[in-house]
C-alpha positions as CSV (number, residue, x, y, z in Angstrom):
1,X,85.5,97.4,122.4
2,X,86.2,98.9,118.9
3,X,86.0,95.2,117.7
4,X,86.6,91.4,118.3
5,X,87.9,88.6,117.0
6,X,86.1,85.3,117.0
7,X,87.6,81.9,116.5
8,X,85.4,79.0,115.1
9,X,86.5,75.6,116.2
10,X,85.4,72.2,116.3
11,X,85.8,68.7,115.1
12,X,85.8,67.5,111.3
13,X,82.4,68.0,109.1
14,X,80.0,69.8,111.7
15,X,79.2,73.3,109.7
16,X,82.3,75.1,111.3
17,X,82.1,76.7,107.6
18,X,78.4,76.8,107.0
19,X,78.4,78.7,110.4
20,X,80.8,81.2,108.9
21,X,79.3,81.7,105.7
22,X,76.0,82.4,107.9
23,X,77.3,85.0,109.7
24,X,79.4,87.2,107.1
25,X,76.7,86.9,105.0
26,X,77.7,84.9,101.8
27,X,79.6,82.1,100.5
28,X,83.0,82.7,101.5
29,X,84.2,79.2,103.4
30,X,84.3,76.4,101.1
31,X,81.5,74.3,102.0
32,X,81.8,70.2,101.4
33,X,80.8,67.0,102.9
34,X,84.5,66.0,102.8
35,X,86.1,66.8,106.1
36,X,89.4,68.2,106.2
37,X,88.0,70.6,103.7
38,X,89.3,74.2,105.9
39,X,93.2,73.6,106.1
40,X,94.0,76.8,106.9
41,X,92.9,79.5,109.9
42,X,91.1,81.9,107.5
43,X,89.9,85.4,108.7
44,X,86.6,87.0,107.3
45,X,85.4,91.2,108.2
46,X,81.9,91.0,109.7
47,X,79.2,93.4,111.0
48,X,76.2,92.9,113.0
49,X,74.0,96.0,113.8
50,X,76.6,98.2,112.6
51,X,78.8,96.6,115.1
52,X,82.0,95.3,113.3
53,X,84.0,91.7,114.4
54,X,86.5,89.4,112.7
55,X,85.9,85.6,112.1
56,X,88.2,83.1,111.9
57,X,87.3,80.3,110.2
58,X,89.6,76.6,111.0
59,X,89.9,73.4,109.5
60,X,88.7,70.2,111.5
61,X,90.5,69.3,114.7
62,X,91.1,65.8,115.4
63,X,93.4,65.1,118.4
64,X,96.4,62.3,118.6
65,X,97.0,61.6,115.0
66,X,99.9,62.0,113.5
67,X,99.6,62.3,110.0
68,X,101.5,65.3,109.3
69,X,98.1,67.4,107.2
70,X,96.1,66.9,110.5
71,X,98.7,67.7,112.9
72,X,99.5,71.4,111.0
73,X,95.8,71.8,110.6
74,X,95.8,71.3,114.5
75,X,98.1,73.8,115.0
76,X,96.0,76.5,112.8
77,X,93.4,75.8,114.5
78,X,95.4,76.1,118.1
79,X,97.0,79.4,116.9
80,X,93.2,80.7,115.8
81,X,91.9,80.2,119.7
82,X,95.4,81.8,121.3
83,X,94.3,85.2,118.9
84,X,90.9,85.0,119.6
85,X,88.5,87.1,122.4
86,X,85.9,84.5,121.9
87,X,85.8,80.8,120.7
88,X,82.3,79.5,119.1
89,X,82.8,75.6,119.6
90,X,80.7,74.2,116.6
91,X,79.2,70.6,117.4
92,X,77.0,68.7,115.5
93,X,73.7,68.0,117.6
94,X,72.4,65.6,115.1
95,X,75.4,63.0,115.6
96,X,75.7,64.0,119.1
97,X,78.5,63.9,121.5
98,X,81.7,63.0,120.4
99,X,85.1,61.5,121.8
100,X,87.3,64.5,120.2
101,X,84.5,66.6,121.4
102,X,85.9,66.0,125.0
103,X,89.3,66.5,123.8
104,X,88.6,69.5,122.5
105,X,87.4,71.1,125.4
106,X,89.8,70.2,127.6
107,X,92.2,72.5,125.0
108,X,89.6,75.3,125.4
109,X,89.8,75.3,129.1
110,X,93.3,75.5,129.0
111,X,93.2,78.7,127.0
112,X,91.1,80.8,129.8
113,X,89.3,82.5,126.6
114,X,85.1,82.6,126.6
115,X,84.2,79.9,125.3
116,X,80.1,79.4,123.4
117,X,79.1,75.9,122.6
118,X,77.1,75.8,119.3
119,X,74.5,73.2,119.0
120,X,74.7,73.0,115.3
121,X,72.4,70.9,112.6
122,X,69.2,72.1,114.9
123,X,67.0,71.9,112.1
124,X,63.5,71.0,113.5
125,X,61.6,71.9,116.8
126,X,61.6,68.4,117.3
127,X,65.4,68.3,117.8
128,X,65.4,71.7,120.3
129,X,66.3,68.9,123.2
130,X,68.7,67.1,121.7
131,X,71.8,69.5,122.4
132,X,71.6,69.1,125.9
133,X,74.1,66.4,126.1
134,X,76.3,68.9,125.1
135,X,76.4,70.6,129.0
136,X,78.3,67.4,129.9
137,X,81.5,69.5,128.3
138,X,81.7,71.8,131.3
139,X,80.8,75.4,129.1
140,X,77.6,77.5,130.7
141,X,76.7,79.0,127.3
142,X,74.8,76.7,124.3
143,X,72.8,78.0,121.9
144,X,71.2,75.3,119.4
145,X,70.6,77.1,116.0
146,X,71.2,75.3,112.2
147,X,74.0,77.6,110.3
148,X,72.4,76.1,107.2
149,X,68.8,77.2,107.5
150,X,69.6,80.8,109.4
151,X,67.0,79.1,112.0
152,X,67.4,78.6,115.9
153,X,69.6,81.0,118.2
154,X,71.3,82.5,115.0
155,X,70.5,86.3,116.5
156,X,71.2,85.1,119.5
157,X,74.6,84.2,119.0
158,X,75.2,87.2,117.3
159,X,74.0,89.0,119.7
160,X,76.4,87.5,121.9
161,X,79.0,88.2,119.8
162,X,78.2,91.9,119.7
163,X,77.0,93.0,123.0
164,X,80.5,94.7,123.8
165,X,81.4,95.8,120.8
166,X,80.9,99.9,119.6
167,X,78.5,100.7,117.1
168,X,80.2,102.0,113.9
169,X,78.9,105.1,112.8
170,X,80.9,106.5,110.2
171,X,82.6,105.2,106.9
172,X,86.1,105.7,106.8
173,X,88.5,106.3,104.1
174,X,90.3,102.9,103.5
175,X,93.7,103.6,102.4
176,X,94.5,99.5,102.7
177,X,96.3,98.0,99.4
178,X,94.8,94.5,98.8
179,X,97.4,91.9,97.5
180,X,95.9,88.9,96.0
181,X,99.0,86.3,95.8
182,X,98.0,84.3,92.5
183,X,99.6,81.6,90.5
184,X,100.1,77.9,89.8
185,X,100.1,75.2,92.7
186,X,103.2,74.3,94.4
187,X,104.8,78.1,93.0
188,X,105.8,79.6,96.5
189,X,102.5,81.2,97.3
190,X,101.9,80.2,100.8
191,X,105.9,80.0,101.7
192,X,105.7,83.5,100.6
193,X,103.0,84.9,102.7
194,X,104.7,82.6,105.2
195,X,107.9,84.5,105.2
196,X,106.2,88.1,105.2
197,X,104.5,87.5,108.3
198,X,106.8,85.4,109.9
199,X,104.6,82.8,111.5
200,X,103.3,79.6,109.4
201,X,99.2,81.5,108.7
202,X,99.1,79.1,105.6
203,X,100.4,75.1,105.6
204,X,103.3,75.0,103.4
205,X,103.3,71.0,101.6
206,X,104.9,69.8,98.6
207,X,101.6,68.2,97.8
208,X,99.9,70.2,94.7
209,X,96.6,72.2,95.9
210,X,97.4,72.7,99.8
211,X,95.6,75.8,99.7
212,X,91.9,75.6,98.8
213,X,90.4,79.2,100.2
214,X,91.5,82.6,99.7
215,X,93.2,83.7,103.1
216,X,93.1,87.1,104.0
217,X,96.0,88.7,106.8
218,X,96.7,92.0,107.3
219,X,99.9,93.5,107.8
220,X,101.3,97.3,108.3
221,X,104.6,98.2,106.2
222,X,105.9,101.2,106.0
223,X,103.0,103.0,107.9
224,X,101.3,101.5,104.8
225,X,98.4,99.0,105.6
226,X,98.4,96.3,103.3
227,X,95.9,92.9,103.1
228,X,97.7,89.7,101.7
229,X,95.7,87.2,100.1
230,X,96.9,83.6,99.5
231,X,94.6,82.0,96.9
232,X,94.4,78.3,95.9
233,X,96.4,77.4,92.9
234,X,95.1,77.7,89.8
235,X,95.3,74.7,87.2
236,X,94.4,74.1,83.7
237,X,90.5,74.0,83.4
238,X,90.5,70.6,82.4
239,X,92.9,69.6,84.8
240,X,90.4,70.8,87.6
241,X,88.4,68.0,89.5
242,X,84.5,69.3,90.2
243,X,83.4,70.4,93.7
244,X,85.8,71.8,96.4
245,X,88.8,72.7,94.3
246,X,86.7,74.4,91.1
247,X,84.9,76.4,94.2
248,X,88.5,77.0,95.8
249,X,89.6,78.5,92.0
250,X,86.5,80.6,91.4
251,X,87.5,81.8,95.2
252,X,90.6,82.6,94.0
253,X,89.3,84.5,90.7
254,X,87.2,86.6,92.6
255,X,90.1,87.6,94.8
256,X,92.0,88.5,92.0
257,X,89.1,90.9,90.9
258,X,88.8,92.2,94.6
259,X,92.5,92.9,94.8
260,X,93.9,96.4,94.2
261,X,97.4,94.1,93.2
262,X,98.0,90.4,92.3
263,X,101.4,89.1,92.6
264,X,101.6,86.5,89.7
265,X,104.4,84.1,91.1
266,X,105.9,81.9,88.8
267,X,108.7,79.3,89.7
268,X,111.8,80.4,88.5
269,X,113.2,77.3,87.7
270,X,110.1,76.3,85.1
271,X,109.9,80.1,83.8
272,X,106.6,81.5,82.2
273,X,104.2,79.0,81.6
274,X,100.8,79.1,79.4
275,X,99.2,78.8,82.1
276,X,100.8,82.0,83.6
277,X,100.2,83.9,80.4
278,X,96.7,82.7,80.8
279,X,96.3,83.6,84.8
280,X,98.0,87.0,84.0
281,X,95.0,87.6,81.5
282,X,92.8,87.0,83.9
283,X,94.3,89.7,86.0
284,X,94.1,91.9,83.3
285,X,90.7,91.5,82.4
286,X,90.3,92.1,86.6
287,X,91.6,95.5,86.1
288,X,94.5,94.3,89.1
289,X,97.4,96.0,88.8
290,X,100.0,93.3,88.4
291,X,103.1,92.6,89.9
292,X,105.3,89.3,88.5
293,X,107.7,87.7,90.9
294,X,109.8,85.0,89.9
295,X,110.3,82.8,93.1
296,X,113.3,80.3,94.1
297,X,115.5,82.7,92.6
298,X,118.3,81.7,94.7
299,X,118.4,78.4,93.1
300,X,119.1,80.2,89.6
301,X,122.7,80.6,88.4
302,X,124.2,83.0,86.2
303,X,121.3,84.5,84.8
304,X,120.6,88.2,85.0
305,X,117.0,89.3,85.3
306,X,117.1,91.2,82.1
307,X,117.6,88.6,80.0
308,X,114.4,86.8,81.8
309,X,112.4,90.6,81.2
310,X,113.4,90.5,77.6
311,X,112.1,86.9,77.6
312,X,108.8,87.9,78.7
313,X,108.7,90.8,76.3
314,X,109.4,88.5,73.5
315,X,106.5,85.3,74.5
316,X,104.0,88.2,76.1
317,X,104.2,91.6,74.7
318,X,101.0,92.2,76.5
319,X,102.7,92.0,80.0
320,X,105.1,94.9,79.4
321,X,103.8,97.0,81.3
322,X,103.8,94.4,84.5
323,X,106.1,95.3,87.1
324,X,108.7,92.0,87.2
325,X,110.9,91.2,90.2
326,X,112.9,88.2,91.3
327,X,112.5,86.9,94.9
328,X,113.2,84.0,97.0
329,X,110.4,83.0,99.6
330,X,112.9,80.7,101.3
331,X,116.0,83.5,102.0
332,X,113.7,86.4,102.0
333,X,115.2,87.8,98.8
334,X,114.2,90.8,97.9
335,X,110.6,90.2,99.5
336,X,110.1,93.5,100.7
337,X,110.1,94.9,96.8
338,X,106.2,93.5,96.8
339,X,105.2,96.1,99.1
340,X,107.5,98.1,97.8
341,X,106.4,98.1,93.9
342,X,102.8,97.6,95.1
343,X,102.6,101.1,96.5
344,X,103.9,102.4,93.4
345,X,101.5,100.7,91.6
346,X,98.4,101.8,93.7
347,X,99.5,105.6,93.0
348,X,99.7,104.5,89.4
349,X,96.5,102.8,89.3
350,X,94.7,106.1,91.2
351,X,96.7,108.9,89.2
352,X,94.3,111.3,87.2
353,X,94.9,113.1,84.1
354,X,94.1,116.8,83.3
355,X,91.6,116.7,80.7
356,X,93.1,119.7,79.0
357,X,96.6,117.7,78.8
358,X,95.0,114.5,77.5
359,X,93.8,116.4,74.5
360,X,96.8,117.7,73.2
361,X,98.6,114.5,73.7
362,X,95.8,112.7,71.7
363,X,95.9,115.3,69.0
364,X,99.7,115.1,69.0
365,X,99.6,111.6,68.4
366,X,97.1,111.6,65.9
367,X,99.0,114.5,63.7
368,X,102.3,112.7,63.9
369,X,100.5,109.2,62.2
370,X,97.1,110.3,61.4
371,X,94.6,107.4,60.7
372,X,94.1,105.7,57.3
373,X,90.9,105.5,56.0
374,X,88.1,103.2,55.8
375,X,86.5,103.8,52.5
376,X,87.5,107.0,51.8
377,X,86.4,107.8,55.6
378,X,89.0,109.4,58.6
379,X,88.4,109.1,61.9
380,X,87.8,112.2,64.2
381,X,88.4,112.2,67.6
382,X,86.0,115.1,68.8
383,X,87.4,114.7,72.6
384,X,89.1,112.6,75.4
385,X,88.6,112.5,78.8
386,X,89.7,110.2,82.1
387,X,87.1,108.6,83.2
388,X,87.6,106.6,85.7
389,X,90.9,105.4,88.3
390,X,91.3,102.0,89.4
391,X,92.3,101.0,86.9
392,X,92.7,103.9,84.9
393,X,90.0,104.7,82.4
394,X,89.5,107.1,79.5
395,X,86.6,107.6,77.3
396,X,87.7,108.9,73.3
397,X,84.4,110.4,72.0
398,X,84.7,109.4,67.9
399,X,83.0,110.3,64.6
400,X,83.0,106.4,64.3
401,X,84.1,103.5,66.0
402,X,83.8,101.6,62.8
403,X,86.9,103.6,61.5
404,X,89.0,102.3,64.5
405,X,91.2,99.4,64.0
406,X,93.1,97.8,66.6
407,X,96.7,98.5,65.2
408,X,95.3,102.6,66.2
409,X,93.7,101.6,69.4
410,X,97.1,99.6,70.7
411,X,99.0,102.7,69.0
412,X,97.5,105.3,71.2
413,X,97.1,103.2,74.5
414,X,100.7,103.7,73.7
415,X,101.0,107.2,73.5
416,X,99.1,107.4,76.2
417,X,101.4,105.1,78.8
418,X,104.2,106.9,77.2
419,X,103.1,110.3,78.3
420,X,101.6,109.4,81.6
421,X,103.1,106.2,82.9
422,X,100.4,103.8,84.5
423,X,103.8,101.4,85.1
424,X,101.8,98.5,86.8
425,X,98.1,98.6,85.9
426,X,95.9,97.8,83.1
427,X,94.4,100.6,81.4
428,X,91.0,100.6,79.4
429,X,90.4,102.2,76.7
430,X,87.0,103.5,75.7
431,X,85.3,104.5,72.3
432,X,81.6,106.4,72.4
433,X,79.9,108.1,69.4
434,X,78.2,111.3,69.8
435,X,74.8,111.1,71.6
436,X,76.2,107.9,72.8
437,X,75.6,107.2,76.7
């Protein structure tokens, strides 16, 4: 096999996550002593002796309840095993066996997929025996191991995982454009993603914060591969409660920073919030390009979308160069422009510049409103170069950067975006003296 993908599954609160952090290698699951705290099926890239594997991560299963939460998190967790080559069924050997344990293997059998208990919370020698209750559930394959500690069958299982899987011996080119889906709760995120892929990947609630990790999917557009993030909303800092939903916002920062594109969605019907302004900042700072998509359009009348752009011009100047659309996750409306403008933006966000045609727009620039001077001193710009791409970067070798106000660095990031574009994606702006490194 090229690869595999491995579903994680089990009852509430016995290391389903820890186990998945284990095994990709860093903190990725959100890891709490509250159960329930996995909603969603969440898929993570993993390698093993250069031998490469998906994991899907699960939230808790508990069997005939019917509070609504518990029943879709059920149904993620169903939808996980009927993707899956392989199911790791995570118990917890220090509690031992449980009622839903049962239940839950009964809805493994049923699926006819190879099935690998795993004796979790294993910590000691002393406790080496105390998984063998666990044969009682009808599986031939246990291996006792703590996902906390890295002790136990940990290589074993792995191993496991691996033994049919091809060895990968050469780097690719990735041409995939990551998407990071950002903004407020309760904005459309999830009913977005939702919609794009046609199936429910992330539970859709009205209650605020139903997303708490960063859920990666992949999907092909266009011939164009693409990897949609959905991220937990992000609140005002002093609005967010310590523990599993300030990890579940730093998760969603740091898919923001991993993204090649975040799509900023803002309700429609509340318009562009501080907190927006704030988040799209943060995207900035990122180096993201940035798409903004007002969502619930279609419950907007007789408005036209310019009048919203000129809007945003007028409370953000800083966001002009954001691409803007207007969708409706609920129709479909217009959803396709994300992939759409986000392939524009990638091409933006990789473009180079000829050095040689860099310098004489520069100098241009500079003859038409030369700099004033700072104490009878003009700044010299001796050369210009690009840097960098993603996002795009250029370096302004200077006589001083003391002589540089801000008014001149926003007037030639200007000049620059006006002769080269960059619709989309932050650009930075560097400033080195000579015999600076």
């Amino acid at each position: 096999m090229e690869t595999k993908t491995v579903a994680i599954v089990g009852r509430p609160n016995v290391g389903k996550s820890t186990l998945t952090n284990r095994i990709v290698g860093e903190r990725r699951s959100i890891v709490d002593d509250m159960p329930g705290v996995t909603r969603d099926r969440i898929y993570f890239d993993a390698m093993w002796q250069q031998k490469p594997f998906i994991i899907i991560d699960t939230g808790g299963i508990i069997t005939n309840d019917e509070d609504e939460f518990v029943k879709n998190i059920f149904k993620q967790a169903k939808l996980a095993v009927d993707e899956a080559d392989l199911i790791l069924f995570v118990v917890d050997a220090k509690s031992g066996l449980n009622p839903y344990d049962n239940d839950i293997a009964d809805i493994l059998r049923q699926s006819k997929k190879e099935v690998i208990v795993v004796a979790n919370k294993v910590d000691s020698s002393v406790e080496l025996t105390s998984y063998c209750e666990f044969y009682s559930l009808g599986f031939d394959e246990i291996i006792p191991l703590s996902a906390l500690h890295g002790s136990g069958g940990v290589g074993d299982l792995l191993d496991i995982i691996t033994k049919d899987i091809k060895v990968k011996n050469e780097i690719e080119k990735d041409d995939t454009i990551k998407i990071a889906i950002a903004g407020k709760p309760n904005a459309g995120k999830s009913s977005i993603l939702n919609n794009l892929l046609n199936e429910q990947r992330s539970i859709v609630s009205n209650v605020s914060g139903t997303t708490r990790d960063s859920i990666n999917t992949s999907i092909t557009y266009k011939n164009q591969e693409f990897i949609l993030i959905d991220t937990a909303g992000i609140r005002k800092k002093s609005k967010v409660d310590f523990g599993v939903e300030a990890f579940a916002v730093d998760r969603a920062l740091k898919s923001i920073k991993e993204a090649d594109v975040t799509l900023l969605v803002i309700d429609a019907k509340e318009g562009l919030s501080d907190q927006d302004k704030k988040i799209a900042q943060t995207v900035e700072m990122a180096g993201s390009g940035l798409i903004i998509a007002y969502n619930k359009w279609d419950l907007i009348k007789n408005v036209q979308t310019h009048k919203v752009e000129n809007e945003i011009e007028k409370e953000a100047p800083f966001l002009n160069y954001a691409k803007k659309i207007f969708i409706s996750a609920k129709t479909g409306q217009r959803l396709n422009n994300i992939f759409e403008e986000a392939i524009l933006i990638q091409n933006e966000r990789t473009k180079k510049v000829q050095t040689s045609t860099l310098n004489k727009i520069v100098n241009e620039a500079i003859n038409i409103n030369p700099p004033s001077s700072v104490k009878g001193k003009f700044l010299k710009v001796y050369y210009s170069a690009q840097s960098k791409t993603k996002p795009p970067t250029f370096t302004f070798f200077v006589n001083s950067k003391k002589l540089l106000s801000d008014s001149y660095k926003r007037y030639l990031l200007k000049k620059i975006r006006e002769a080269f574009g960059f619709f989309g994606t932050p650009v930075r702006m560097l400033y080195k003296e000579k015999g600076e490194k």
